[in-house]
C-alpha positions as CSV (number, residue, x, y, z in Angstrom):
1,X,19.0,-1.4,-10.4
2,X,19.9,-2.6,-13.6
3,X,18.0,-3.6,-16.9
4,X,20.0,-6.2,-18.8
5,X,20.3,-6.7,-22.9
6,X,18.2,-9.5,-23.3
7,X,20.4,-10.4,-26.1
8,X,24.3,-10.1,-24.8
9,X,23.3,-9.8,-21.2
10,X,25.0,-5.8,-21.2
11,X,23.7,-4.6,-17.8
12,X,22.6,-0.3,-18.0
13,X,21.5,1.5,-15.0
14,X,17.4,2.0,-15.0
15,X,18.0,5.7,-15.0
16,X,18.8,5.6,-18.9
17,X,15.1,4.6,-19.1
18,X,13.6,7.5,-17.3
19,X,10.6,8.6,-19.5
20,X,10.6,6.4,-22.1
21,X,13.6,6.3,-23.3
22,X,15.2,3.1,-25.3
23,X,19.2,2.3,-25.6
24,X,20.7,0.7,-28.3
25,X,22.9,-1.8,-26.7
26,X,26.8,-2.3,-28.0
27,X,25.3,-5.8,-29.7
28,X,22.9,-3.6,-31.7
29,X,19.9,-4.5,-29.3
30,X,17.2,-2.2,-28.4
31,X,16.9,-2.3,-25.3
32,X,13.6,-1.0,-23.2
33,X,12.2,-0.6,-20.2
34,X,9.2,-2.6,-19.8
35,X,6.6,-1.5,-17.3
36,X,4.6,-4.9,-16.1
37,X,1.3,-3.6,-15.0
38,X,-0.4,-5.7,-11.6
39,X,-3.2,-7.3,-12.7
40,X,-6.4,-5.4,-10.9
41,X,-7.8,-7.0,-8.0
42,X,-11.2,-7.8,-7.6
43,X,-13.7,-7.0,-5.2
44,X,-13.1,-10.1,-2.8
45,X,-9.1,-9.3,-2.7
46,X,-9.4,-5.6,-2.2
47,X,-11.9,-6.4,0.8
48,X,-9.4,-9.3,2.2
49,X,-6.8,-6.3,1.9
50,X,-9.3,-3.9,3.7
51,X,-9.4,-6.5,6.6
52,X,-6.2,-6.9,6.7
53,X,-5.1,-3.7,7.7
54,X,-7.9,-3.2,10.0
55,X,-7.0,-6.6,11.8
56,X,-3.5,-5.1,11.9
57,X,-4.4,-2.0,13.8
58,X,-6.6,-3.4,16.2
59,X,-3.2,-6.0,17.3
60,X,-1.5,-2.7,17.2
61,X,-3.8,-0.9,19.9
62,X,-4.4,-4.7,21.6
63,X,-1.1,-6.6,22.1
64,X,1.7,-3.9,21.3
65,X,3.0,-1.0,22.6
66,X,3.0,0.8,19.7
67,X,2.4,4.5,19.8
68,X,-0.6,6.4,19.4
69,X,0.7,8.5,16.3
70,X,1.9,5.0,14.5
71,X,-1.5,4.0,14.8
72,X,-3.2,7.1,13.6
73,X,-0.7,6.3,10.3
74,X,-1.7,3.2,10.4
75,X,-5.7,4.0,10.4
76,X,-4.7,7.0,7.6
77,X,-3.2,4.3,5.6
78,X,-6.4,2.3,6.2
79,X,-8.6,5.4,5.1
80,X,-6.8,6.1,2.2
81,X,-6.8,2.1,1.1
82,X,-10.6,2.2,1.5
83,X,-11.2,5.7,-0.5
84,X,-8.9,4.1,-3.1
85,X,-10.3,0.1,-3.3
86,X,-14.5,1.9,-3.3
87,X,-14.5,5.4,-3.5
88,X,-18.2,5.5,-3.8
89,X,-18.4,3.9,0.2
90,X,-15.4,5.7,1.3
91,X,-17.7,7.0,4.1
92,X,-18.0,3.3,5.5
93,X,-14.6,3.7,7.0
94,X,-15.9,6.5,9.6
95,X,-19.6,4.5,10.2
96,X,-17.5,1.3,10.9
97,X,-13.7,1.4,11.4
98,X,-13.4,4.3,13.1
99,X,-15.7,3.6,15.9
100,X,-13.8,0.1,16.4
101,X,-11.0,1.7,16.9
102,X,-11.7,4.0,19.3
103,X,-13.7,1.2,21.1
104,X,-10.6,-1.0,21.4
105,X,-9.0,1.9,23.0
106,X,-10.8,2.7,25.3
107,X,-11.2,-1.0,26.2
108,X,-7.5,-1.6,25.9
109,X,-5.0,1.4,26.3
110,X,-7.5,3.4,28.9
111,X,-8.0,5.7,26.6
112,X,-10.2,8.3,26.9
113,X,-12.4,8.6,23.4
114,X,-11.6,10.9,20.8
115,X,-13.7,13.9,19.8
């Protein structure tokens, strides 16, 4: 990838800007990296994003073949997202998730439930 002078349009490779770093461009231009930082979501688009990926895995363990241990990354993923997005409810994801999952399955893959 490459970061361009906005001034002469000089192209450098974005390893020049690894920690920081600033170059002064052939046209006398400093040039910088700069790091555009996501706006935060808010609650209602982290739990859209939470549904999401839960919707995903049960169409995973319902309508594809897809195997067991790409699911369990799938539902670590999930786990991780919700610790991440409410780490004070992190627990929900065993009390409500966790059970669905195995629920679809059972009812779904004749699986036999997990201990």
């Amino acid at each position: 990838m490459a970061i361009r002078c906005p001034v002469c349009g000089q192209e450098y490779d974005v390893t020049l800007f690894e920690f920081g770093n600033t170059v002064r461009c052939s046209c006398g231009n400093v040039v910088r990296l700069e790091h555009i930082q996501m706006p935060a979501l808010d609650e209602e688009q982290k739990i859209s994003e939470i549904k999401r990926l839960a919707d995903r895995i049960a169409y995973l363990i319902v309508c594809t073949e897809t195997s067991e241990g790409e699911i369990e990354n799938e539902k670590k993923n999930l786990k991780e997202k919700v610790a991440q997005f409410f780490p004070d409810k992190a627990y929900l994801y065993d009390l409500i998730y966790a059970p669905r999952f195995e629920r679809l399955k059972e009812q779904f893959r004749g699986g036999m439930p997990s201990s």
